[in-house]
C-alpha positions in Angstrom: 24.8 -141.3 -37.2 22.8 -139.7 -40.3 19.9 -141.4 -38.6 20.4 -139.8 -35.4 20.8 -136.3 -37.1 17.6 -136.9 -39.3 15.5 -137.2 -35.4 17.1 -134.1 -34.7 20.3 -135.0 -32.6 23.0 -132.5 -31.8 26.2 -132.3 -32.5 27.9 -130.7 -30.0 26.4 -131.2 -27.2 27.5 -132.6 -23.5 24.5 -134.7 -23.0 22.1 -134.7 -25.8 19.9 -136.7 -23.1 18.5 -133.5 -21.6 16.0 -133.3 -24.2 13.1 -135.3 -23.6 12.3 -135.9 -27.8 16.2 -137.6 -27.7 16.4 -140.2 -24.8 14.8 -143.1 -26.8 17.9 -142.3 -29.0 20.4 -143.6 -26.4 20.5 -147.0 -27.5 21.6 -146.6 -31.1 23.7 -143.3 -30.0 25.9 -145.7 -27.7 25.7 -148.3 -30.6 27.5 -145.4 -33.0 29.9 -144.9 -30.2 30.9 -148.1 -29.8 31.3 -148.6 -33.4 33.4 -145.3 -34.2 35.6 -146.4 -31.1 36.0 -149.8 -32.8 36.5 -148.8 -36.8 39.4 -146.6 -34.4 41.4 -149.1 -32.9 41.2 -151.3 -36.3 43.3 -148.6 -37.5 45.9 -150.2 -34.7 45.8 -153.1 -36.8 46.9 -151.4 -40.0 49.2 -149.2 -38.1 51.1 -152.4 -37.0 51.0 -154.0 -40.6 52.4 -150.6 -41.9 55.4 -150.9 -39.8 56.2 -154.2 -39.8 56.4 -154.6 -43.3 58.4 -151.5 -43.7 61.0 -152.5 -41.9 60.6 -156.8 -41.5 58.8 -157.0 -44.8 60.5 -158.9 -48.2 61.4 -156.4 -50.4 59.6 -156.3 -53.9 60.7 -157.1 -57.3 61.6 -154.7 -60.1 58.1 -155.1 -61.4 56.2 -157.2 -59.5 52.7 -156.9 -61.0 54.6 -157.4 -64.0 53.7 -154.3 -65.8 54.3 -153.4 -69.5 54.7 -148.9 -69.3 57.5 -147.6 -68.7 57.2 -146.4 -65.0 58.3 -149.8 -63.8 60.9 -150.6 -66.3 63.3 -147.5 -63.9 65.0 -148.2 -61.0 63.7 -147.8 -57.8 64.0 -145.1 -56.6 64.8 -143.6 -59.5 67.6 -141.6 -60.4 66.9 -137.8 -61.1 64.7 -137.4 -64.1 63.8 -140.9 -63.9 66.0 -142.8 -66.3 69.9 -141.5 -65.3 72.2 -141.2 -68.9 70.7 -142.8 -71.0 66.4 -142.6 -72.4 64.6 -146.0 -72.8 63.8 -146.8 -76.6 60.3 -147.6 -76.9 59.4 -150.6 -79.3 55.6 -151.5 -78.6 52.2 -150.0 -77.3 52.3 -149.6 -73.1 49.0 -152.1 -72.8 50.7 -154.8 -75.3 49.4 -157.8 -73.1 48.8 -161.4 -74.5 50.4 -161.0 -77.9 49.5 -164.3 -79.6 52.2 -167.2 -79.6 54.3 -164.9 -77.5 55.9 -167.4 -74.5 54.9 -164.4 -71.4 51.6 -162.6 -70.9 53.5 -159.7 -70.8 56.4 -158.1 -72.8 57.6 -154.6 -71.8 58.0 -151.7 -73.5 61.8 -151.8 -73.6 62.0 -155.1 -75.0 63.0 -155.2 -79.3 60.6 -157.2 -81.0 63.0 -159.7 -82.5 64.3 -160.4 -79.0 60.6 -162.0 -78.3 60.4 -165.4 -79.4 56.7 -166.0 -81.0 55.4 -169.4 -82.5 55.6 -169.2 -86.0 56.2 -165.5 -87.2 54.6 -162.3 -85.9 51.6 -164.2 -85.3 50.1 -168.0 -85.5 49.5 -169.8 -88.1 46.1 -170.9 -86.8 45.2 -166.8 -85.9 46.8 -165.1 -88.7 45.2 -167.5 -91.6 46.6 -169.0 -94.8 49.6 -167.2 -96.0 49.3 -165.3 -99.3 46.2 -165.3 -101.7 45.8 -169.4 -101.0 41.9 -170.2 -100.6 41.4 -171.8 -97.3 41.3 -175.9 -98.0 38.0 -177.1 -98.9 37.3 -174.2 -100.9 37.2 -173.3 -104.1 37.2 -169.7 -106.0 34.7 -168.5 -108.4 
């Protein structure tokens, strides 16, 4: 279409084939057509989808991209102000992901630290180092 504008195509026009300088543009000006009409009626196929799932579709989770912030941690859809009675407490940073040792990739906001179980303390062993002012093994302090 920008191409056709470029040669000096217009718009609005019944038949833009009335100008001499514009006929060898009918051949890419029925290819646009065609291909607007068709980019139209693929819409039909998203149209369908739309529906269908709306009504025959499985319902989602509670937080099915498993999400740490605290937007899907409410009901859905949520009660007025978001969170009904009673506030969320807040124990970690929203983007928490991958804590070492922890058994889930995720942990969400809401969760208390103690109630995650991690392998061997707040972090491993093998990440967090030796414990205390011990040298590694194998080496010795001058």
């Amino acid at each position: 279409m920008h191409f056709l504008g470029m040669a000096g195509e217009p718009r609005r026009y019944y038949s833009p084939q009335m100008y001499d300088f514009l006929r060898g543009l009918a051949g890419l000006n029925m290819f646009v057509s065609l291909a607007a009409f068709g980019l139209g009626l693929a819409q039909l196929i998203f149209a369908y989808n739309f529906v269908s799932s709306l009504f025959r579709g499985p319902k989602a989770e509670r937080n099915p991209w498993h999400a740490n912030t605290l937007e899907w941690q409410t009901e859905s859809p949520p009660p007025h102000g978001n969170w009904g009675a009673t506030l969320p407490t807040v124990h970690r940073w929203p983007y928490d992901y991958s804590v070492p040792g922890a058994q889930d990739d995720f942990i969400p906001q809401t969760v208390p630290a103690a109630a995650v179980p991690v392998a061997g303390g707040a972090l491993d062993d093998a990440i967090q180092g030796p414990a205390g002012d011990e040298p590694p093994a194998g080496s010795e302090r001058t």
